[in-house]
Each structure stands twice: as structure tokens, then as C-alpha cells.
PDB file as gemmi writes it, atoms N, CA and C in Angstrom:
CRYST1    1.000    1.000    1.000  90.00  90.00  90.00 P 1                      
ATOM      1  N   UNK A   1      -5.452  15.844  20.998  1.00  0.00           N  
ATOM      2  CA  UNK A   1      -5.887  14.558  20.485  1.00  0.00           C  
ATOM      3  C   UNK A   1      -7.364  14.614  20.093  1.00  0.00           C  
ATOM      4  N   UNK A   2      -7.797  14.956  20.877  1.00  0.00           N  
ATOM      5  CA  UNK A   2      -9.725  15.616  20.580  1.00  0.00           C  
ATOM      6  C   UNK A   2     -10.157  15.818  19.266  1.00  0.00           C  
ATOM      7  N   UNK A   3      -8.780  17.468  19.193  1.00  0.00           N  
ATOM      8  CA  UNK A   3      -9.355  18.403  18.047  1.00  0.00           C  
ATOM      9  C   UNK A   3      -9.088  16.796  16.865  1.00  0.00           C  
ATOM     10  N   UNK A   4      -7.937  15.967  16.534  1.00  0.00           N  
ATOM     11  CA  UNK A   4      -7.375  15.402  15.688  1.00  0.00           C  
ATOM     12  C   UNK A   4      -8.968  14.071  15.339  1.00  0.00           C  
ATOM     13  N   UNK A   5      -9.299  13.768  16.552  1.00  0.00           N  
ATOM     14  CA  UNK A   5     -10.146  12.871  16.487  1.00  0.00           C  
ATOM     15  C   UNK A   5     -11.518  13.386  15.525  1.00  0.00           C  
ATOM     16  N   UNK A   6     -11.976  14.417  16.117  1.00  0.00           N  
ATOM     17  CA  UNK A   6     -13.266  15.305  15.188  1.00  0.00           C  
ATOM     18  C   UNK A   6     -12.659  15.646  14.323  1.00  0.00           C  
ATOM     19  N   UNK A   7     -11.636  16.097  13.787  1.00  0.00           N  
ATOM     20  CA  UNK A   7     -11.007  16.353  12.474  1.00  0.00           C  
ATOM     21  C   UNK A   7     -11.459  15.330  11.557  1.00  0.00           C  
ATOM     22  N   UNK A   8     -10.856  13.884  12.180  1.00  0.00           N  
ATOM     23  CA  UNK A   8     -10.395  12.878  11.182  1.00  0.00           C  
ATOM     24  C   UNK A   8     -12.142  12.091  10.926  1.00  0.00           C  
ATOM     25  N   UNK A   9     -12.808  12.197  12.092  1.00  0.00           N  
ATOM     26  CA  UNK A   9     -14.214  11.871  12.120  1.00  0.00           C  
ATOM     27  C   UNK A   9     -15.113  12.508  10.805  1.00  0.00           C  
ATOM     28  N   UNK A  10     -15.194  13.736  11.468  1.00  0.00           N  
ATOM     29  CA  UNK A  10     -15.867  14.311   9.939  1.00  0.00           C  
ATOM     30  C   UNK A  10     -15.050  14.633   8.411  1.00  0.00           C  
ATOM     31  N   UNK A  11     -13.426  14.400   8.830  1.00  0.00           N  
ATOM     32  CA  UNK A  11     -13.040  13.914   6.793  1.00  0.00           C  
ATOM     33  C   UNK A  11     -13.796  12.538   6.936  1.00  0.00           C  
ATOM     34  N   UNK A  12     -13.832  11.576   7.381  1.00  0.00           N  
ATOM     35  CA  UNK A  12     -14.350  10.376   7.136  1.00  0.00           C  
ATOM     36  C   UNK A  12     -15.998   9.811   6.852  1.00  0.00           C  
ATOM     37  N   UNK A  13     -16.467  10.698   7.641  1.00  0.00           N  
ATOM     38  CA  UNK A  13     -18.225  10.426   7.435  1.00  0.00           C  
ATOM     39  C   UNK A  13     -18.619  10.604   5.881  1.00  0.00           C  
ATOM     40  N   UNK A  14     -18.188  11.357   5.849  1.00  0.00           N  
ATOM     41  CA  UNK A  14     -18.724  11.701   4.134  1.00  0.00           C  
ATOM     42  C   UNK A  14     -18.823  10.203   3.551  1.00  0.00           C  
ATOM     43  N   UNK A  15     -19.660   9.333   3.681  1.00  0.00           N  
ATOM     44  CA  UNK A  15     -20.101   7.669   2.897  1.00  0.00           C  
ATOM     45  C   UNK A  15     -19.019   6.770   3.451  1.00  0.00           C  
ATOM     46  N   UNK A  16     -17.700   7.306   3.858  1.00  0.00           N  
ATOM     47  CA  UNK A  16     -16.643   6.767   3.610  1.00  0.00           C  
ATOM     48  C   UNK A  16     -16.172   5.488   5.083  1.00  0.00           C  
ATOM     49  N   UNK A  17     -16.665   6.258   5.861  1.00  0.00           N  
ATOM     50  CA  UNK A  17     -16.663   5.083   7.241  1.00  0.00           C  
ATOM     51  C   UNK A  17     -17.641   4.233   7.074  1.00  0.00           C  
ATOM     52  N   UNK A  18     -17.708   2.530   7.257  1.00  0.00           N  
ATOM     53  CA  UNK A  18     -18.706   1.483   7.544  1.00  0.00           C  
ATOM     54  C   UNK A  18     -18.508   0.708   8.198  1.00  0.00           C  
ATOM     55  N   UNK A  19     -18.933  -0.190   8.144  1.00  0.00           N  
ATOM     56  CA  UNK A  19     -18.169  -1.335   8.874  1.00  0.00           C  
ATOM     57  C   UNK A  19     -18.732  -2.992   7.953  1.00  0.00           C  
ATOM     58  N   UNK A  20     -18.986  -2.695   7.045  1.00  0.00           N  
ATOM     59  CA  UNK A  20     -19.507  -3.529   5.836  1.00  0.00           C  
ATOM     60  C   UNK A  20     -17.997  -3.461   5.215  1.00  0.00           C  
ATOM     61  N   UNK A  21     -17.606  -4.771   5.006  1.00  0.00           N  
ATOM     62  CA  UNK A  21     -16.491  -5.113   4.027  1.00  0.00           C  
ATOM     63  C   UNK A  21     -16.251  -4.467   3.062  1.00  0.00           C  
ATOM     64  N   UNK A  22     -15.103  -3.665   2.516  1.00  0.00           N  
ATOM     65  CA  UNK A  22     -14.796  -2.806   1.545  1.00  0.00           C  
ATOM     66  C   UNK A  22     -14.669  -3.724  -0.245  1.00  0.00           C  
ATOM     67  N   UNK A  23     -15.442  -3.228  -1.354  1.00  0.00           N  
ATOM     68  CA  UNK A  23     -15.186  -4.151  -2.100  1.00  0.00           C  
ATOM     69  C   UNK A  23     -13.912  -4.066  -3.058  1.00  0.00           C  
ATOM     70  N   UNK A  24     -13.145  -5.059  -3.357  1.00  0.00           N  
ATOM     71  CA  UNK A  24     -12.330  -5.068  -3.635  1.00  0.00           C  
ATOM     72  C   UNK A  24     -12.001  -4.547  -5.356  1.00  0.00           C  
ATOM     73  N   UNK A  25     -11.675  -3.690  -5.536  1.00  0.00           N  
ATOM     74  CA  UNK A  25     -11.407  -3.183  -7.379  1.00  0.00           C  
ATOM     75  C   UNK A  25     -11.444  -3.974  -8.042  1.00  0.00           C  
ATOM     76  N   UNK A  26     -12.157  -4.135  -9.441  1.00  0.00           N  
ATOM     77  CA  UNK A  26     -12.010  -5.052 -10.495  1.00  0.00           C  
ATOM     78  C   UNK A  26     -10.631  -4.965 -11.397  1.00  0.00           C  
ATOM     79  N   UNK A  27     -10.154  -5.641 -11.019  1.00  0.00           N  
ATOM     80  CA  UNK A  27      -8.713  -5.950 -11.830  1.00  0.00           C  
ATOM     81  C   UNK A  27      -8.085  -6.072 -13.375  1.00  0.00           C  
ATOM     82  N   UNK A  28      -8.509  -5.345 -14.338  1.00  0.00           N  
ATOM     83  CA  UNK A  28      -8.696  -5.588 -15.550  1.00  0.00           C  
ATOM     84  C   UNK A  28      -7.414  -6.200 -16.701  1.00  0.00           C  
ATOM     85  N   UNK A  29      -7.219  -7.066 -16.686  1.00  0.00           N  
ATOM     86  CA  UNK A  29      -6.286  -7.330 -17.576  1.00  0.00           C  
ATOM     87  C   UNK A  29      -6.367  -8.341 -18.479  1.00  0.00           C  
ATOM     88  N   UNK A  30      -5.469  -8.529 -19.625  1.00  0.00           N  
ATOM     89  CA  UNK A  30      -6.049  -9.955 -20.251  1.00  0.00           C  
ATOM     90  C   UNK A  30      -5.117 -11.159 -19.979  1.00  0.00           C  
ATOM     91  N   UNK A  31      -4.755 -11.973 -20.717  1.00  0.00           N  
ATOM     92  CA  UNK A  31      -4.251 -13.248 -20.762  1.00  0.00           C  
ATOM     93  C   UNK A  31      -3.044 -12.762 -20.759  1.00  0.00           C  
ATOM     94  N   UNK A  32      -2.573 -11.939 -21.668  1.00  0.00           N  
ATOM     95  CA  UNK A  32      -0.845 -11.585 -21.568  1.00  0.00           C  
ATOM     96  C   UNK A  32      -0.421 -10.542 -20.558  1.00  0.00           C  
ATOM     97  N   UNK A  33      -1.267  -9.646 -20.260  1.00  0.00           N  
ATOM     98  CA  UNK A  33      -0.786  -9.415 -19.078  1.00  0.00           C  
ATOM     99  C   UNK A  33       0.476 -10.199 -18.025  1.00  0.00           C  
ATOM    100  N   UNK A  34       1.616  -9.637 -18.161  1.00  0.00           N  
ATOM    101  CA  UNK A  34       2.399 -10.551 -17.299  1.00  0.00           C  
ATOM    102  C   UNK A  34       3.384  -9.323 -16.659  1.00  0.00           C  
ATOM    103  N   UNK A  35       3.749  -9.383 -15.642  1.00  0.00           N  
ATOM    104  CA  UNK A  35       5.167  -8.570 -15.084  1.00  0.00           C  
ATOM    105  C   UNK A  35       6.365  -8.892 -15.144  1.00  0.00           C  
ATOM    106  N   UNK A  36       7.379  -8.905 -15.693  1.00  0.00           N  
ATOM    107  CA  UNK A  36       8.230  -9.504 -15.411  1.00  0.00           C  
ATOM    108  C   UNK A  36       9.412  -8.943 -14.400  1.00  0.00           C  
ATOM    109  N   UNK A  37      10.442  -9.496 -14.296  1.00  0.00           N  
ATOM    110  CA  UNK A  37      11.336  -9.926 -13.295  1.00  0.00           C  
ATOM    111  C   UNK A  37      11.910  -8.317 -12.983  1.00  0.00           C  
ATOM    112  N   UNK A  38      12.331  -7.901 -14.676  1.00  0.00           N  
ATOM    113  CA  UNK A  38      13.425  -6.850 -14.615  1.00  0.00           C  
ATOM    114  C   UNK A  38      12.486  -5.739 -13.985  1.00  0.00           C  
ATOM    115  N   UNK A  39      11.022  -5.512 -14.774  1.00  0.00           N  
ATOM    116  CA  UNK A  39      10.077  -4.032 -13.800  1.00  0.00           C  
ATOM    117  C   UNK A  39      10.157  -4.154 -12.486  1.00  0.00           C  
ATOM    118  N   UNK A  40      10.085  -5.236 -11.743  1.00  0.00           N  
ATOM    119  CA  UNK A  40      10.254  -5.790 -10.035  1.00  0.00           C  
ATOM    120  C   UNK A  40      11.165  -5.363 -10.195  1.00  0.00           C  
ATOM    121  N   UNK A  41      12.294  -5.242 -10.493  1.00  0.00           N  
ATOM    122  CA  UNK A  41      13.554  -4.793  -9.759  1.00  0.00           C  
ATOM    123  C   UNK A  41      13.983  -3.209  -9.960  1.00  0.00           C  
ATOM    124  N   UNK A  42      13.220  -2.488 -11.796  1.00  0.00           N  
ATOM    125  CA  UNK A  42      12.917  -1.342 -11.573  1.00  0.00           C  
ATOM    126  C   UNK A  42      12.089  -0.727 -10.759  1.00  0.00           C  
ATOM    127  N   UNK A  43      11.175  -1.315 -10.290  1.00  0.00           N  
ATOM    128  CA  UNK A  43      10.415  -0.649  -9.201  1.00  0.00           C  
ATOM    129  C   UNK A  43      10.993  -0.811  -8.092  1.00  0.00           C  
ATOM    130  N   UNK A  44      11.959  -1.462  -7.418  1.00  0.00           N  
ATOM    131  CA  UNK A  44      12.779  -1.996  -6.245  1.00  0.00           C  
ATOM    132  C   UNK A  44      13.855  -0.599  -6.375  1.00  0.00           C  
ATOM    133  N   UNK A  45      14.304  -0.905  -7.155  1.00  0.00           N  
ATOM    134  CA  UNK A  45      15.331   0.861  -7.448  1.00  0.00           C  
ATOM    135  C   UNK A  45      15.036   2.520  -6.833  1.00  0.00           C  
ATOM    136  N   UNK A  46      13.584   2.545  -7.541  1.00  0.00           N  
ATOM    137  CA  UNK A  46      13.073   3.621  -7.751  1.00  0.00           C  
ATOM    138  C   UNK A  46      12.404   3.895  -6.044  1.00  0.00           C  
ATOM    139  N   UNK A  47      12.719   2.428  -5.367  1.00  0.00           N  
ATOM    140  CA  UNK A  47      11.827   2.749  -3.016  1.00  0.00           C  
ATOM    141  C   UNK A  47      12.385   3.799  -2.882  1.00  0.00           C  
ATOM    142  N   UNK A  48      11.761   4.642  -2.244  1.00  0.00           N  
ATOM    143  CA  UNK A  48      12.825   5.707  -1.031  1.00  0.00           C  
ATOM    144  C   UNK A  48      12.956   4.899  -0.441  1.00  0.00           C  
ATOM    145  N   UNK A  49      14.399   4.840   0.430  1.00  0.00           N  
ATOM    146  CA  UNK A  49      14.679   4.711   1.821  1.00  0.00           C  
ATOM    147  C   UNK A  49      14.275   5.585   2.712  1.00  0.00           C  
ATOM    148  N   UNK A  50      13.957   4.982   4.005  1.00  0.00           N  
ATOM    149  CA  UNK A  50      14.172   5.640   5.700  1.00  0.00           C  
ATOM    150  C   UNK A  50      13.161   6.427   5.517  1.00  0.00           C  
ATOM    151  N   UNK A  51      12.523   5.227   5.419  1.00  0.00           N  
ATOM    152  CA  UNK A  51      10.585   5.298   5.188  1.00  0.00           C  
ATOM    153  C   UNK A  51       9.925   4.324   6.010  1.00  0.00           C  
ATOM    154  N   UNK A  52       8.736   4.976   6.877  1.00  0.00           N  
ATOM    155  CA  UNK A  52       8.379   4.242   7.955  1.00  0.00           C  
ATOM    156  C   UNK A  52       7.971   2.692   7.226  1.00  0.00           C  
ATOM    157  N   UNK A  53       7.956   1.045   7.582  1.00  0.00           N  
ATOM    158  CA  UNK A  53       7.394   0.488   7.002  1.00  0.00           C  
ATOM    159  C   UNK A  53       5.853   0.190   7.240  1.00  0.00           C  
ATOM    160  N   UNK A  54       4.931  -0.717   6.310  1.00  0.00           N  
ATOM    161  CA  UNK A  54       3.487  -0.186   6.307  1.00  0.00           C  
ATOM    162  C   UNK A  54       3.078  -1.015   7.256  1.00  0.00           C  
ATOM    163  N   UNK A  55       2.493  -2.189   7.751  1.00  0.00           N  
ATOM    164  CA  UNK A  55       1.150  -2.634   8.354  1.00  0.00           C  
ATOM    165  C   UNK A  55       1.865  -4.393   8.178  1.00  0.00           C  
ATOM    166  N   UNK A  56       3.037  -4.591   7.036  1.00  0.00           N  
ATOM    167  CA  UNK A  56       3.498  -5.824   6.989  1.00  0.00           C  
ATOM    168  C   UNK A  56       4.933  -6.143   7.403  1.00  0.00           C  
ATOM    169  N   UNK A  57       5.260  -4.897   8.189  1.00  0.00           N  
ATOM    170  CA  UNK A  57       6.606  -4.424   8.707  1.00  0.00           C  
ATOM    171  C   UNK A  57       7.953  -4.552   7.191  1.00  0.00           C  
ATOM    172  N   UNK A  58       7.600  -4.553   6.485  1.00  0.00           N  
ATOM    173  CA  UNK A  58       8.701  -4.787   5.001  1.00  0.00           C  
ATOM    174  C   UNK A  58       9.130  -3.363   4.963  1.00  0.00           C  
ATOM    175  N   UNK A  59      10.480  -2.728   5.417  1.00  0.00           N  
ATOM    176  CA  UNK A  59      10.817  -1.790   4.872  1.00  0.00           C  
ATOM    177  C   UNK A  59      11.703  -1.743   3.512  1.00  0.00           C  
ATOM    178  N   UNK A  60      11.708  -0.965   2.801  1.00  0.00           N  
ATOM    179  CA  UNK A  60      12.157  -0.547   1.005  1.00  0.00           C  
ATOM    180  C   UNK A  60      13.324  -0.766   1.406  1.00  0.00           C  
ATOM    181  N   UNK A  61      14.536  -0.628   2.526  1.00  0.00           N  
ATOM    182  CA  UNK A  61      15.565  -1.356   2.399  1.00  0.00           C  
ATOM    183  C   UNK A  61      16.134  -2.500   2.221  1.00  0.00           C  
ATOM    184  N   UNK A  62      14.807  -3.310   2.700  1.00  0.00           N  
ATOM    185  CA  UNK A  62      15.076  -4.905   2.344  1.00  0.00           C  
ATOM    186  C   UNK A  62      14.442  -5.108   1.129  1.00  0.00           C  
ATOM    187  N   UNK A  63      13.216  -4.749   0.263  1.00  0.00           N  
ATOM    188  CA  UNK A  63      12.959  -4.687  -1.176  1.00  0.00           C  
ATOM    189  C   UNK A  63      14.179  -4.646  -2.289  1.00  0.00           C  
ATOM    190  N   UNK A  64      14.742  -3.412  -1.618  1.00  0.00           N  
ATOM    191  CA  UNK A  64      15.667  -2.528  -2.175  1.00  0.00           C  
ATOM    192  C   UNK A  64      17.053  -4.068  -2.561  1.00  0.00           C  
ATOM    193  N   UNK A  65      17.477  -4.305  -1.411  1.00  0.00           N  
ATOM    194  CA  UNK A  65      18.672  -5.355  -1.249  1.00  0.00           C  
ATOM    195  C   UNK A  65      17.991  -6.723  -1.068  1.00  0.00           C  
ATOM    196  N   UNK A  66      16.964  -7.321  -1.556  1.00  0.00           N  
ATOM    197  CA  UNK A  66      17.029  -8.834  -1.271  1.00  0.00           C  
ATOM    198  C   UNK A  66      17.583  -9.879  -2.034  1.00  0.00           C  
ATOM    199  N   UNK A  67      17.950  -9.384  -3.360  1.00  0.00           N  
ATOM    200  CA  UNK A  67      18.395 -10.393  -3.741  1.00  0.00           C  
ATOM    201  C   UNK A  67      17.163 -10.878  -5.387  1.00  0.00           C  
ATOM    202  N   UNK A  68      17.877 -11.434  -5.931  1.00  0.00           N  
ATOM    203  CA  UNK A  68      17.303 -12.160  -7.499  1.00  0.00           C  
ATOM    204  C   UNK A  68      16.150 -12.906  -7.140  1.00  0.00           C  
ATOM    205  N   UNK A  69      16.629 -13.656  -6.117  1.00  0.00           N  
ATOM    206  CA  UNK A  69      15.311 -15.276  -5.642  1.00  0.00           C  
ATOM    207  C   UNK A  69      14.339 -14.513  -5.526  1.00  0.00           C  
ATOM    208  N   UNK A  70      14.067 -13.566  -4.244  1.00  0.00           N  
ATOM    209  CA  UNK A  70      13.216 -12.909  -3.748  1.00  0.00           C  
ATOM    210  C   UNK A  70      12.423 -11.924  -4.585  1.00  0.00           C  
ATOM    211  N   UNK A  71      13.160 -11.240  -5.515  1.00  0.00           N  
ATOM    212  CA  UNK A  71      12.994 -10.256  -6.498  1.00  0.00           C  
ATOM    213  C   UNK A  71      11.839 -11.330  -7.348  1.00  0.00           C  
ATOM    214  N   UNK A  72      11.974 -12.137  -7.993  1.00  0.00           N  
ATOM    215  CA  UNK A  72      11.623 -13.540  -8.507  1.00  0.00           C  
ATOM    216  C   UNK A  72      10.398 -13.840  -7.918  1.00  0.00           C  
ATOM    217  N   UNK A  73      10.692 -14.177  -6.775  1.00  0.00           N  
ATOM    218  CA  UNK A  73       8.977 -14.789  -5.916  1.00  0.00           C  
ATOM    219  C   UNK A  73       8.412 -13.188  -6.129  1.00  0.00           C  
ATOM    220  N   UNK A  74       8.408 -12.099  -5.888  1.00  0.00           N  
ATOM    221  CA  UNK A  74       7.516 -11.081  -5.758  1.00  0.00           C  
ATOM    222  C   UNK A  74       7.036 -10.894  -6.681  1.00  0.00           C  
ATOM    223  N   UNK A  75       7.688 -11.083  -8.341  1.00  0.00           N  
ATOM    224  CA  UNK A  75       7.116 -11.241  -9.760  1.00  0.00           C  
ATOM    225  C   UNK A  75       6.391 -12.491  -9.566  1.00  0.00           C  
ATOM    226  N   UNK A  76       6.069 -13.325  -9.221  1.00  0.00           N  
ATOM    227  CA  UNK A  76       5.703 -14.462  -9.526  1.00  0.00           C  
ATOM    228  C   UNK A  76       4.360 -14.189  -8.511  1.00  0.00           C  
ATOM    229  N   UNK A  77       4.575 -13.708  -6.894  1.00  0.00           N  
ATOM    230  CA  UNK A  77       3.144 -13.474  -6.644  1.00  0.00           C  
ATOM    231  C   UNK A  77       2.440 -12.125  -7.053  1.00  0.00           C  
ATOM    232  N   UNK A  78       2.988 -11.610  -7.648  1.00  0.00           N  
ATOM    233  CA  UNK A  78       2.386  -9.966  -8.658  1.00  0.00           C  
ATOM    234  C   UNK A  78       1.675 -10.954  -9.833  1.00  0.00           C  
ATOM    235  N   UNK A  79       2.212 -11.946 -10.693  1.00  0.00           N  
ATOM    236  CA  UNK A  79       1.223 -12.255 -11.540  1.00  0.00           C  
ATOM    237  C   UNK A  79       0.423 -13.051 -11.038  1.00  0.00           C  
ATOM    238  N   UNK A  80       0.606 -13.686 -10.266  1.00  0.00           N  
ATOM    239  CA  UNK A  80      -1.054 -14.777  -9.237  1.00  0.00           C  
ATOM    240  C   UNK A  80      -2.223 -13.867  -8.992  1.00  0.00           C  
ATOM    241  N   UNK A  81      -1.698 -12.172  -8.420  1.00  0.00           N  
ATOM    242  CA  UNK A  81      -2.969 -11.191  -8.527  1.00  0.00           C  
ATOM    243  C   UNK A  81      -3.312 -10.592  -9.639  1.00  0.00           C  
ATOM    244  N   UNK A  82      -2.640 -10.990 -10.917  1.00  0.00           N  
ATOM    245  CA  UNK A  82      -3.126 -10.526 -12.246  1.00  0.00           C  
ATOM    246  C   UNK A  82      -3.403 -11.612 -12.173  1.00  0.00           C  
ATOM    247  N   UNK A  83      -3.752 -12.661 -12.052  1.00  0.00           N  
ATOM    248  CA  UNK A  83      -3.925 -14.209 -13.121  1.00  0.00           C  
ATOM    249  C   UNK A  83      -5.312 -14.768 -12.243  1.00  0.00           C  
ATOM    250  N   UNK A  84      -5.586 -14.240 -10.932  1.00  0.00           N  
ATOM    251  CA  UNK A  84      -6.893 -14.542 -10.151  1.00  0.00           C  
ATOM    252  C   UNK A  84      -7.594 -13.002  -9.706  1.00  0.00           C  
ATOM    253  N   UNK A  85      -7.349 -12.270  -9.998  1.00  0.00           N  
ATOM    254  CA  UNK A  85      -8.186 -10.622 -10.124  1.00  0.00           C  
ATOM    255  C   UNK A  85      -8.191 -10.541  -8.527  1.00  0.00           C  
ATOM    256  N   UNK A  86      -7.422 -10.736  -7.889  1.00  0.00           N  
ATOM    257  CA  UNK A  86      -7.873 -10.540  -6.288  1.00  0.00           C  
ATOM    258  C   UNK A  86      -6.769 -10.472  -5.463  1.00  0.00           C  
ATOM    259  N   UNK A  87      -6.721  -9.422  -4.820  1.00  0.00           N  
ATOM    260  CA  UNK A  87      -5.929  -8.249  -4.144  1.00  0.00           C  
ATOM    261  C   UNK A  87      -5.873  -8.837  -2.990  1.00  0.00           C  
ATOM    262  N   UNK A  88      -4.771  -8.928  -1.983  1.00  0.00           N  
ATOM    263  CA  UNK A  88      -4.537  -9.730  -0.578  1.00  0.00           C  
ATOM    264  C   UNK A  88      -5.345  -8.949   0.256  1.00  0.00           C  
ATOM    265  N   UNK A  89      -6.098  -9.647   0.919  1.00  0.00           N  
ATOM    266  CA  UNK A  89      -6.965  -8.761   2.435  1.00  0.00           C  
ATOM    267  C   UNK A  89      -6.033  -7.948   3.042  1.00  0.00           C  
ATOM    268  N   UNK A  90      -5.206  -7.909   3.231  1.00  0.00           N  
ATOM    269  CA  UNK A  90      -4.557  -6.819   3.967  1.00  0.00           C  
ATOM    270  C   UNK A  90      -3.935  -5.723   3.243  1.00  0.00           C  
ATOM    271  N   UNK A  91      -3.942  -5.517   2.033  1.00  0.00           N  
ATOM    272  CA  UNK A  91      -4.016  -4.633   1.486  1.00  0.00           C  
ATOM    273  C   UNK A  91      -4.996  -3.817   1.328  1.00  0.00           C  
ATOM    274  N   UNK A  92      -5.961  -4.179   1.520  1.00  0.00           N  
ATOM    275  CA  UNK A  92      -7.396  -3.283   1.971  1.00  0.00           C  
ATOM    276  C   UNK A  92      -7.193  -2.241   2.905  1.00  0.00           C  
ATOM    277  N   UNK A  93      -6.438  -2.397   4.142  1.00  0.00           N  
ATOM    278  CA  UNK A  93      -6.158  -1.535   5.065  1.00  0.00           C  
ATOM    279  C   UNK A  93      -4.835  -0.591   5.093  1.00  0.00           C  
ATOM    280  N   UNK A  94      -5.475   0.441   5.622  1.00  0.00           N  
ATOM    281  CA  UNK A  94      -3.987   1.433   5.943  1.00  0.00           C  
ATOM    282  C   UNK A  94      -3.638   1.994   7.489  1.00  0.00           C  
ATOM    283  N   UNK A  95      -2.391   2.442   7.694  1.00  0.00           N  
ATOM    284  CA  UNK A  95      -2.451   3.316   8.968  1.00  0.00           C  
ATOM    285  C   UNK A  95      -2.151   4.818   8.523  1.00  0.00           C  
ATOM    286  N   UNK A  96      -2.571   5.383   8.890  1.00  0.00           N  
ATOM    287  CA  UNK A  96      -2.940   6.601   8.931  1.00  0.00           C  
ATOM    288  C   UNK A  96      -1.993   7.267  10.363  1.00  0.00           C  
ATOM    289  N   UNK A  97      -0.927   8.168  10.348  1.00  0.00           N  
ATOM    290  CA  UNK A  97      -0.284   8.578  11.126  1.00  0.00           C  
ATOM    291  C   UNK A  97      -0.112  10.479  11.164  1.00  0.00           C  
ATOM    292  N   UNK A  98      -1.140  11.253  11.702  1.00  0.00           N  
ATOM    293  CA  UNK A  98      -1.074  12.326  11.789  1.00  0.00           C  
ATOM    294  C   UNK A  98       0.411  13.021  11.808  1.00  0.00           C  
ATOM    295  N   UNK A  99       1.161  13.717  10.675  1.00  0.00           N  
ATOM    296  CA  UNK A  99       2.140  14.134  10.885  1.00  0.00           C  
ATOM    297  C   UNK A  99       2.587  16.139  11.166  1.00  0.00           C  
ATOM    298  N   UNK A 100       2.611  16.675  12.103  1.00  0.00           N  
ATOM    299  CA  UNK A 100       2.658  17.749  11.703  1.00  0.00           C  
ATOM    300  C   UNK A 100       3.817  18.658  11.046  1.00  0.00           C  
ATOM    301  N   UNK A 101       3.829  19.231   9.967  1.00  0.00           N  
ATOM    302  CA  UNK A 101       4.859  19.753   9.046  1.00  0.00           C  
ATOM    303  C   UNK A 101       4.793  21.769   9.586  1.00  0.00           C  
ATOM    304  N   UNK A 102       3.597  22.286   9.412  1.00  0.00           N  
ATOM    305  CA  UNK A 102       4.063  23.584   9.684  1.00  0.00           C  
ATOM    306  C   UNK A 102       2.376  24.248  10.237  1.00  0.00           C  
ATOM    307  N   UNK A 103       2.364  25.546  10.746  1.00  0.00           N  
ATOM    308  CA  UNK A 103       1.167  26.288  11.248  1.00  0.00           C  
ATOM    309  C   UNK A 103       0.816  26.141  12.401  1.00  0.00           C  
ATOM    310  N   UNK A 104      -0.682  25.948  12.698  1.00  0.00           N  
ATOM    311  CA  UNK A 104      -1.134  25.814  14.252  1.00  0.00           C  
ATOM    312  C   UNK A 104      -1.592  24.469  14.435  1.00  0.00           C  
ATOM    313  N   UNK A 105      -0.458  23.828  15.411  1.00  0.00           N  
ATOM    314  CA  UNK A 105      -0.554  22.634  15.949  1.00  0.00           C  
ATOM    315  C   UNK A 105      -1.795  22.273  16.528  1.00  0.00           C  
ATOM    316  N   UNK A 106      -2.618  23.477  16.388  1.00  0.00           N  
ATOM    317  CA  UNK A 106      -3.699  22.929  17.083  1.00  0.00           C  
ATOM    318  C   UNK A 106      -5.164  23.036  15.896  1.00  0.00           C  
ATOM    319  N   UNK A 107      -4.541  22.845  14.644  1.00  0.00           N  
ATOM    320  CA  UNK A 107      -5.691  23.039  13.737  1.00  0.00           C  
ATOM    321  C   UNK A 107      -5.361  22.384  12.521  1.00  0.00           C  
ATOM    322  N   UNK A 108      -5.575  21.189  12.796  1.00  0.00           N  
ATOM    323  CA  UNK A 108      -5.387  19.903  11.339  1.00  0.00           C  
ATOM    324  C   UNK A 108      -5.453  20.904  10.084  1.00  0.00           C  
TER     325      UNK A 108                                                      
END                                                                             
């Protein structure tokens, strides 16, 4: 746990740790900018499944199967963040879950 901690410490120092509010991307689009219904549901297609879910507990199986209504409200709050340039606070954050795939378990 040590080695993982100084690992993840110094990828992070590099400017990148603060504790000053992260600023949020400028959002560039114009007036027509719009999403509609059917890309929400191509992008709903295209989830993997039996994928951990993120930080808002929503896993891609329920994306995947919710339904027209729901499909609907998610286009509708996708253009409120094109139509006011501003990204939900909790999308700012991630979790970060050390996974090990292959080599020495003891060397990130």
C-alpha cells in the first residue's frame, strides 16, 4: 500500500495536486448546437456492460435498458450543459482504483 501511495503521490505532484477548486473547461458551442434523442440512445448502445459504476452509482446496464422517457430527460439535461456552458460539480471528480493486470506486484 506504501509503495502504491508514493507511486500515486509523485504521478500527482507534477502542478497537478491542490486544493484550490479545479476550473471548469470552456464549453464551446453555438446556438444550434443541440443533441438529440436518437445520438443518446446511440451512445446508450455503444456502454460496455459489467463495468464497475462511477461515483453516481449509474451502471451502463441501466443506461443501456431505461427506456425512451429516460433516454429523453438525459437529452434534454445534455442540452441544459450546452445551453448554460457548465459541467455538474461532480463531474469534476474521479475514483481512481489501482488495478493490477501483469509483472511485479510490487512495482506500479
Amino acid at each position: 500500500m506504501k509503495t502504491w501511495i508514493d507511486y500515486l503521490k509523485r504521478l500527482y505532484s507534477q502542478n497537478q495536486l491542490t486544493t484550490e477548486e479545479p476550473e471548469t473547461p470552456e464549453i464551446t458551442t453555438d446556438e444550434e448546437t443541440r443533441i438529440s434523442t436518437k445520438k443518446v440512445e446511440e451512445a446508450e448502445r455503444k456502454l460496455k456492460t459489467r463495468k464497475a459504476t462511477g461515483s453516481d452509482g449509474i451502471a451502463n446496464e441501466f443506461l443501456k435498458n431505461c427506456g425512451k422517457a429516460m433516454t429523453e430527460q438525459l437529452a434534454l439535461f445534455i442540452n441544459k450543459i450546452l445551453k448554460y456552458k457548465k459541467v455538474p460539480e461532480e463531474w469534476k471528480t474521479s475514483i481512481l482504483i489501482p488495478f493490477f493486470k501483469n509483472g511485479d506486484r510490487k512495482e506500479p
